[in-house]
C-alpha positions as CSV (number, residue, x, y, z in Angstrom):
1,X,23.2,-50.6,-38.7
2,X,23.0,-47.2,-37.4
3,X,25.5,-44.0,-37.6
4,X,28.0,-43.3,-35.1
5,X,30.1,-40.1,-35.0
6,X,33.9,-39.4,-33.8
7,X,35.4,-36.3,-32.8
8,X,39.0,-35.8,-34.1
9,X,41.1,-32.9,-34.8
10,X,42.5,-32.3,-38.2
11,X,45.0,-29.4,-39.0
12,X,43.6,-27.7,-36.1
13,X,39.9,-27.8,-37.0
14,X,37.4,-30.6,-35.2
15,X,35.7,-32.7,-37.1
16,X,33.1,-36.0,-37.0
17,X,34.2,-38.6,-38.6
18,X,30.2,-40.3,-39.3
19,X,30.1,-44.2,-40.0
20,X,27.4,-46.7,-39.9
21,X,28.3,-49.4,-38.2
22,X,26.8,-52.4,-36.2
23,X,27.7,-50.4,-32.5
24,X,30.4,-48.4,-31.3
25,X,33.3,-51.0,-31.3
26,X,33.1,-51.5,-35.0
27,X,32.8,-47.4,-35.8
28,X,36.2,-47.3,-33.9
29,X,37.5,-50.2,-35.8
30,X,36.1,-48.2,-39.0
31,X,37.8,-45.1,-37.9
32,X,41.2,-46.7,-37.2
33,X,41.0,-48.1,-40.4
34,X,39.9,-45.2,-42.9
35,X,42.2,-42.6,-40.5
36,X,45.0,-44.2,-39.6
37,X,47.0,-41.4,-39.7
38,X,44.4,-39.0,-37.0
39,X,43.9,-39.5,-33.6
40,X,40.5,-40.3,-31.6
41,X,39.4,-37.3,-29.7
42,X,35.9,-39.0,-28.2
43,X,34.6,-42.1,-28.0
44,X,31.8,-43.2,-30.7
45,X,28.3,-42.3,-30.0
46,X,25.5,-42.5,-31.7
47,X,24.4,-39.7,-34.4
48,X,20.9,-38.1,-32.9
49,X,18.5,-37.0,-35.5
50,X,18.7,-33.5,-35.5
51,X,22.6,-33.9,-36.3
52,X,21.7,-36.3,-39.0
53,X,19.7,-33.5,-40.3
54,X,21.5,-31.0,-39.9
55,X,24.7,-32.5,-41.4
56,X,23.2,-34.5,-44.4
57,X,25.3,-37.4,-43.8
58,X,22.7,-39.2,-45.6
59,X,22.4,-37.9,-48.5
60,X,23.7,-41.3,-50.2
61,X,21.8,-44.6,-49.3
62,X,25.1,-46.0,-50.2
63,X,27.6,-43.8,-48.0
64,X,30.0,-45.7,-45.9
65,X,31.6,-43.0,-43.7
66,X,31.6,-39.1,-44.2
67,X,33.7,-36.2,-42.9
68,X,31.7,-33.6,-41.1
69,X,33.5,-29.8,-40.1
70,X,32.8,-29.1,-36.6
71,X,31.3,-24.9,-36.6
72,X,33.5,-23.2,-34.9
73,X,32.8,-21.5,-31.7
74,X,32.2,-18.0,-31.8
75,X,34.0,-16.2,-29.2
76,X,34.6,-12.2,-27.9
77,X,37.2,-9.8,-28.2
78,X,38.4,-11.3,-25.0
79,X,37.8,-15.1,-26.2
80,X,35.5,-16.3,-23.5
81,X,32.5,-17.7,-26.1
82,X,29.2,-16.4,-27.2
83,X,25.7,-17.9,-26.9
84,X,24.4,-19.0,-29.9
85,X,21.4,-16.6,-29.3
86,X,23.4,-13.6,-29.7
87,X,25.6,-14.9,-32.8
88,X,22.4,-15.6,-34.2
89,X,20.8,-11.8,-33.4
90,X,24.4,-10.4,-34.7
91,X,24.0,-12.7,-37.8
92,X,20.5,-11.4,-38.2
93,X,21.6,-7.7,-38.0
94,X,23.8,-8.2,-40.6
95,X,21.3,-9.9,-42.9
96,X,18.8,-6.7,-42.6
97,X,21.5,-4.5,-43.1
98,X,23.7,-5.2,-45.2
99,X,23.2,-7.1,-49.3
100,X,24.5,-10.2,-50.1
101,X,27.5,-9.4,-51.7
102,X,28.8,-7.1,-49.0
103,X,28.0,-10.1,-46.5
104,X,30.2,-12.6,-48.8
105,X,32.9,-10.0,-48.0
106,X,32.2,-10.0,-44.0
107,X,33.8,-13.0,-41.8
108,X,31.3,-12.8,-39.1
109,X,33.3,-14.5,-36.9
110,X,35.9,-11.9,-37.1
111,X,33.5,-9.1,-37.3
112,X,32.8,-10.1,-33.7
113,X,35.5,-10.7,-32.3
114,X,36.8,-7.1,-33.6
115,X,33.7,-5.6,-31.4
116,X,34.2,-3.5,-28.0
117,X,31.8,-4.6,-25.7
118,X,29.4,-1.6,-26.5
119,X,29.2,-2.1,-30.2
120,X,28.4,-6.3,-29.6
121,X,25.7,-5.1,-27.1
122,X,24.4,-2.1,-29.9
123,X,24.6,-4.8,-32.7
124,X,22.9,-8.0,-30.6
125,X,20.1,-5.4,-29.3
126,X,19.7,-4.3,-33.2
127,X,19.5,-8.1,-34.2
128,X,17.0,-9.1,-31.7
129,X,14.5,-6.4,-32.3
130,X,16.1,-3.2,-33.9
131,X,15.3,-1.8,-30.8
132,X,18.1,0.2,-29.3
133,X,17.1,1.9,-25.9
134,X,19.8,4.4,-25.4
135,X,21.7,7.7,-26.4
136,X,24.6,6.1,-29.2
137,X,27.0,7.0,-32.0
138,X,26.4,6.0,-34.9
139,X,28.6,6.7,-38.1
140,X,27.3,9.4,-40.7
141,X,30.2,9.6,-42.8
142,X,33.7,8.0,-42.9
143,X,35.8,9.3,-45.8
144,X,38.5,6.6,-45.4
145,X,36.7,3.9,-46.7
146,X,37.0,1.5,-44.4
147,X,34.5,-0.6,-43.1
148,X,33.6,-0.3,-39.8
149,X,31.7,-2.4,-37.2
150,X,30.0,0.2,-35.9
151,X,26.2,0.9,-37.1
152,X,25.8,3.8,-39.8
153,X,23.3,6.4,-39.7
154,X,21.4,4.4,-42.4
155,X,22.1,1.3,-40.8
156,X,20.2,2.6,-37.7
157,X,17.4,4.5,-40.0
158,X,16.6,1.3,-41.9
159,X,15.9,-0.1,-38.5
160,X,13.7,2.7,-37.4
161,X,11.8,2.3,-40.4
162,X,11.3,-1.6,-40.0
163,X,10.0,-0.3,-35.9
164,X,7.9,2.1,-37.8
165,X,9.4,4.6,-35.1
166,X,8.4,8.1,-34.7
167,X,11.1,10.9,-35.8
168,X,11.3,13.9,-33.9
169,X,14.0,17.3,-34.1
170,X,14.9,19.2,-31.3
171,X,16.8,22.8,-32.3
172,X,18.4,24.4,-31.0
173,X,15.7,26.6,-29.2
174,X,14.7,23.3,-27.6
175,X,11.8,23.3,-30.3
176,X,10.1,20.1,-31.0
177,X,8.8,18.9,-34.1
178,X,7.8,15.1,-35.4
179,X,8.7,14.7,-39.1
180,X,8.6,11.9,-41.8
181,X,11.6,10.0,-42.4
182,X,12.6,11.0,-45.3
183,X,12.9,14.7,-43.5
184,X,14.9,13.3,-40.8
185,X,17.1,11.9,-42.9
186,X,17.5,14.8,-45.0
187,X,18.2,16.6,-41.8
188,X,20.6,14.5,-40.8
189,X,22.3,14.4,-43.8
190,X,23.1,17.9,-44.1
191,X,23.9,18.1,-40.2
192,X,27.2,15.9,-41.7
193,X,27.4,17.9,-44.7
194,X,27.7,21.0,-42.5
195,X,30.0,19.2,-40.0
196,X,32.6,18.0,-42.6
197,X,32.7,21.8,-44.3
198,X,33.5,23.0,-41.0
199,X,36.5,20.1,-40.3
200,X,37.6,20.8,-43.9
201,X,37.7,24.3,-43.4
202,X,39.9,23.7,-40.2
203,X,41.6,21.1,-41.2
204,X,45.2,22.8,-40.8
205,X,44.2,22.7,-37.1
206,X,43.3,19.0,-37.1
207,X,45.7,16.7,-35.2
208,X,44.5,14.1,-37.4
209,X,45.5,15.4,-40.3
210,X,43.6,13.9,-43.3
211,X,41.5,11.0,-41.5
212,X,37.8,12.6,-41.4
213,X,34.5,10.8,-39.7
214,X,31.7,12.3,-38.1
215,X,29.6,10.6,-35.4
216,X,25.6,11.0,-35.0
217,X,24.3,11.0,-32.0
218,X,20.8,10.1,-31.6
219,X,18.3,8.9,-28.3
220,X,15.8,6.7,-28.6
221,X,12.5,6.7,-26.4
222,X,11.7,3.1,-27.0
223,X,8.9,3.1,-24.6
224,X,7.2,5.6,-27.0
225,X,9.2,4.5,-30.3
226,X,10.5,7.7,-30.8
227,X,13.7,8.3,-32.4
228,X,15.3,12.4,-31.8
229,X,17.9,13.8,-33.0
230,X,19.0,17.3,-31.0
231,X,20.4,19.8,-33.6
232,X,23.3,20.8,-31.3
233,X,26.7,20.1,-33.3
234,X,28.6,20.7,-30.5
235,X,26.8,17.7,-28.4
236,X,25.5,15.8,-30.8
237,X,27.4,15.5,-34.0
238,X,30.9,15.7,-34.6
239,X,33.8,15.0,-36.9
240,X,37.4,14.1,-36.0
């Protein structure tokens, strides 16, 4: 006796149907007789280890057959699928960044296929190694409070941090400086602050009307592990 597995589709969803059985005549005959109702999708074949594992259809001694969901692929905003690699450095972004309970609120699967092709690139590149070579935005503040699958400035701090990346501040002079990161955040922080005063303070002149974000742009040298942010609010941080 040995487990075979059969692909069928129910309400839409695949699924094994696992049975030990003598070979794959009788685990059809088994199928037929405990679905009779749901149609074959492949033949039976024999259940490899690693899906025996990985499935816990033998959890009883005693178990006769078992149902087993099928995962369902993950695919893009254009539904041609994803690798498991990057699902897995997408999944791992969201483990660092975000707590438990906000993650039992996020359907990853929709998460990504919400995602433009520059924020799935941003996120897999964060997932693999928090290592995001280029100038990006990132979201500072967003007063509508809705979530967003784009990377906050914490988000992207938190990853620094785990790097142990160097901060640096450009002024407006075109002055350097390396600070700590509490300094650059601070820094940061009231680079927004400033930035929503001066929307709220034109607001009557905002197309928008009452939506408010503001957008941090920041480089990264990641050959050097140096994370800048240039103090020019016209460039580099804005609010809409």
């Amino acid at each position: 006796m040995r487990l075979y597995k059969i692909k069928f589709i129910d309400k839409n969803a695949s699924k094994y149907f696992v049975v030990k059985a003598k070979n794959t005549t009788e685990a059809k005959k088994l199928f037929k007789k405990a679905m009779p109702s749901f149609e074959i999708k492949t033949e039976a074949r024999a259940a490899t280890n690693k899906f025996i594992k990985n499935t816990e259809v033998l959890k009883s001694k005693n178990i006769r057959y078992n149902i087993v969901p099928i995962k369902k692929k993950f695919i893009n905003s254009k539904g041609r699928f994803i690798s498991t690699k990057n699902v897995e450095n997408i999944r791992a972004f969201y483990s660092e960044n975000f707590t438990e309970d906000d993650r039992k609120k996020i359907n990853l699967y929709n998460e990504i296929i919400k995602m433009d092709k520059d924020i799935f690139d941003q996120t897999v590149k964060a997932g693999a190694g928090m290592i995001i070579d280029k100038k990006l935005m990132y979201i500072g503040e967003d007063a509508t409070g809705q979530s967003s699958v784009q990377l906050t400035t914490d988000q992207r701090l938190s990853a620094a941090k785990k790097m142990k990346s160097k901060y640096r501040v450009i002024d407006e002079d075109g002055k350097e400086k390396i600070v700590r990161l509490n300094e650059f955040r601070d820094i940061i922080k009231s680079a927004i602050s400033n930035s929503k005063n001066d929307w709220i303070n034109n607001k009557k002149d905002n197309p928008k009307g009452g939506y408010y974000k503001t957008i941090v742009f920041m480089d990264f040298d990641s050959e050097n592990n140096i994370l800048s942010l240039k103090l020019d609010f016209n460039e580099d941080i804005i609010s809409y």
